[in-house]
C-alpha positions as CSV (number, residue, x, y, z in Angstrom):
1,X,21.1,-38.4,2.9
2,X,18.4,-40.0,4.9
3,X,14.6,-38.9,3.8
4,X,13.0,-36.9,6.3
5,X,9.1,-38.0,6.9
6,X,6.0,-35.2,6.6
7,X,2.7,-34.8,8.2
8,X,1.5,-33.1,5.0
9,X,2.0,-31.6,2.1
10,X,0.5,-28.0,1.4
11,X,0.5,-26.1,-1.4
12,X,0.2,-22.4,-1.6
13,X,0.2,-19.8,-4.2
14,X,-2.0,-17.4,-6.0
15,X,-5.3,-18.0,-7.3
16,X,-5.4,-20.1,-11.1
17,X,-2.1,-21.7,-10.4
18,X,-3.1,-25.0,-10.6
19,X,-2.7,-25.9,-6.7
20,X,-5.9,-28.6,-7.0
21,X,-5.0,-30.0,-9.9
22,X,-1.6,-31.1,-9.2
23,X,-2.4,-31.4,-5.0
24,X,-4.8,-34.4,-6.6
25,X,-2.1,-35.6,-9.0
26,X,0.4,-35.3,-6.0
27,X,-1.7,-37.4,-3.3
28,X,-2.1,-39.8,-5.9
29,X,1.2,-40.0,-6.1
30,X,2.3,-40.0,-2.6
31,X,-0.2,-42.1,-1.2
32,X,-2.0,-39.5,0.1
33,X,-6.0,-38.2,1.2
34,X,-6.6,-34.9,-0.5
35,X,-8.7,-31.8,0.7
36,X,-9.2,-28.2,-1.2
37,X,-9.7,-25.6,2.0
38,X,-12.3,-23.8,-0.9
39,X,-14.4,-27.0,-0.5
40,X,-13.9,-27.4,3.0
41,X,-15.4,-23.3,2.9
42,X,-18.0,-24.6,0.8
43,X,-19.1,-27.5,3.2
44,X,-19.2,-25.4,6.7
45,X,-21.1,-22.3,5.1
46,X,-23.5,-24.3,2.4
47,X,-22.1,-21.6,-0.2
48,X,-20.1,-21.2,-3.2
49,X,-17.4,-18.7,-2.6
50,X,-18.8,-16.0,-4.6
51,X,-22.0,-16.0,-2.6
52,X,-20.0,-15.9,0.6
53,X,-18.5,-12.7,-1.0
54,X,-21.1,-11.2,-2.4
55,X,-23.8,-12.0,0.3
56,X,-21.5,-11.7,3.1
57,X,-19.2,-9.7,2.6
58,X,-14.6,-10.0,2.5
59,X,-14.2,-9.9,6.1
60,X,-16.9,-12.3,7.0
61,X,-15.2,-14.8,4.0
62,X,-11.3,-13.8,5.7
63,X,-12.7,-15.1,9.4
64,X,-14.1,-18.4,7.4
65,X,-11.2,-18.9,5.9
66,X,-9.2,-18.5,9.3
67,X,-11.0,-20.7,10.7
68,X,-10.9,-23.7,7.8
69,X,-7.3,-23.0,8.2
70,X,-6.5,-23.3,11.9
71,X,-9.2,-26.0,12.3
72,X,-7.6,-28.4,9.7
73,X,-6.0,-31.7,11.3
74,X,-5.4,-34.1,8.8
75,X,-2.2,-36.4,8.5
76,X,-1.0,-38.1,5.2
77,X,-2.6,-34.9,3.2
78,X,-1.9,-33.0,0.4
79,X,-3.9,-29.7,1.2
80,X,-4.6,-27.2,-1.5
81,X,-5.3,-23.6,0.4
82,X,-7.4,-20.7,-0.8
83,X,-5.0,-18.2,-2.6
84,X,-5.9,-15.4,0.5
85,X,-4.9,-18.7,3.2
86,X,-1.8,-16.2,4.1
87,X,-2.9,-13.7,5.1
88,X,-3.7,-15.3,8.5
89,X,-0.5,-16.1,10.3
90,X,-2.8,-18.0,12.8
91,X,-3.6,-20.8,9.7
92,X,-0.7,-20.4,8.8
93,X,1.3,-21.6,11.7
94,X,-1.3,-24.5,11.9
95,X,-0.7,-25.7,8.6
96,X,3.2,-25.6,8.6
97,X,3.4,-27.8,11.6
98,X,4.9,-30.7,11.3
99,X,4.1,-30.4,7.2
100,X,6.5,-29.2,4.1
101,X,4.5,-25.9,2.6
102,X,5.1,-25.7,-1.3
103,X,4.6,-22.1,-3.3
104,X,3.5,-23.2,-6.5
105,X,5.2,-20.1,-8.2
106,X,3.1,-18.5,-11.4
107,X,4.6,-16.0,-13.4
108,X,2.9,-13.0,-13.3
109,X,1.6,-12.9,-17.1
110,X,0.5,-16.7,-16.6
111,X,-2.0,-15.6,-14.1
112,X,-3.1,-12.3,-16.0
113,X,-4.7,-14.7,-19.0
114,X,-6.5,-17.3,-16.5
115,X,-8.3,-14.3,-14.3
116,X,-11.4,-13.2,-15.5
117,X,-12.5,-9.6,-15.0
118,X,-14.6,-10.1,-11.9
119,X,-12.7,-11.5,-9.3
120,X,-15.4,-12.1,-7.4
121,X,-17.0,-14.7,-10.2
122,X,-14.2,-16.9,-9.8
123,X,-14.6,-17.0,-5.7
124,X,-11.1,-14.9,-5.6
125,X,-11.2,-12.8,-2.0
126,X,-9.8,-9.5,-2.9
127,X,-11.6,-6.0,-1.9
128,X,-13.4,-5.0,-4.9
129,X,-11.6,-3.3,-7.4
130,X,-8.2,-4.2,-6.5
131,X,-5.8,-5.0,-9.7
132,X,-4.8,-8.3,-9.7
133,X,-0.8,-7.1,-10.1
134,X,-0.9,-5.5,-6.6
135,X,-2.6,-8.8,-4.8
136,X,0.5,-10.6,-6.8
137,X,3.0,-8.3,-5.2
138,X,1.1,-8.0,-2.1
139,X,0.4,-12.0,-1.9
140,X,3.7,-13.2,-3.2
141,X,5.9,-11.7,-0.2
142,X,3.6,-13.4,2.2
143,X,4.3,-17.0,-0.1
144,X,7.9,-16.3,0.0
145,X,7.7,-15.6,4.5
146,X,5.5,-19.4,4.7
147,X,7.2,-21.8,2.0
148,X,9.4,-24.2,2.3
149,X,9.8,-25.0,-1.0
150,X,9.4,-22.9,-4.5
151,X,8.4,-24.9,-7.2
152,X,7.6,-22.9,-10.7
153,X,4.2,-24.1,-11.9
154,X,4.7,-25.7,-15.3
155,X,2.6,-26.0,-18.5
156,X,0.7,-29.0,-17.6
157,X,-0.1,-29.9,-13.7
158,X,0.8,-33.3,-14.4
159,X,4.5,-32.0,-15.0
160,X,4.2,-29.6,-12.3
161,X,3.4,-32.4,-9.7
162,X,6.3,-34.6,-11.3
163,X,8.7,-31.8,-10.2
164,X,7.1,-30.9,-6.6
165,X,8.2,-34.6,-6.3
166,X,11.5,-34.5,-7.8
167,X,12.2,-30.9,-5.7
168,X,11.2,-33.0,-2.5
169,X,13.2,-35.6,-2.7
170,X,16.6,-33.4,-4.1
171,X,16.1,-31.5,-0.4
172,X,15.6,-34.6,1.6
173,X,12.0,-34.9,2.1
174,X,9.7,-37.8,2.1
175,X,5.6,-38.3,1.6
């Protein structure tokens, strides 16, 4: 079977899952540039995540993150997304174009230990209060709708990138 060339590579899935660690480790591998949409957030608005939150407010961080999403043109890029990147079917349509879309798949109980209490610490756009099982159920229908690919997250990111690799070229696909 013939490999099948992509734009980029873009890596969704919930918050703590590793998706900047191993998009690094898989642009490095690939060949690729790499870009984190959180830093590109960072850059237009001159503030960390939480202070978006906290200053601005959830729906003024959900239009930033829209935005970041549906103005991103890159080619030959791994791109991490925010974890709340789909909920915007207008990003999310961007981003899948012409690209291969990879869930990095986190059980559950994984996530649970790496969250801290404050949700809003860690930059995490939720509406205050919100338990972090019902964003997981909530978030991971949207993952399944956009993905391409599901690739379980494993212990190390290193070994997680290895197999986004390995998963890619089973199906067909080339960086």
């Amino acid at each position: 079977m013939e490999a099948l060339p992509i734009k980029n590579i873009v890596l969704i899935g919930m918050p703590g899952t590793g998706k900047s660690t191993v998009g690094k480790a898989l642009a490095e591998r690939f060949g690729y540039e790499f870009v984190d949409a959180d830093d590109l957030i960072v850059q237009t608005t001159g503030k960390t995540l939480p202070e978006i939150l906290r200053q601005d407010g959830l729906e003024a961080f959900y239009k930033i993150e829209n935005k970041v999403g549906t103005d991103l043109n890159r080619t030959h890029t791994v791109i991490a997304t925010g974890g709340s990147m789909v909920l915007y079917p207008e990003a999310m349509a961007h981003l899948k174009e012409g690209s291969t879309v990879i869930w990095l798949q986190t059980p559950f109980s994984q996530l649970e230990k790496r969250m801290p209490a404050d949700l809003y610490d860690r930059g995490i756009a939720v509406p205050v209060g919100t338990p972090l099982r019902e964003i997981y159920e909530e978030r991971c229908v949207l993952y399944a709708r956009y993905a391409d690919l599901i690739v379980v997250s494993q212990d190390g990111e290193a070994d997680t990138a290895r197999l986004v690799e390995d998963v890619m070229r089973t199906v067909g696909l080339e960086a």
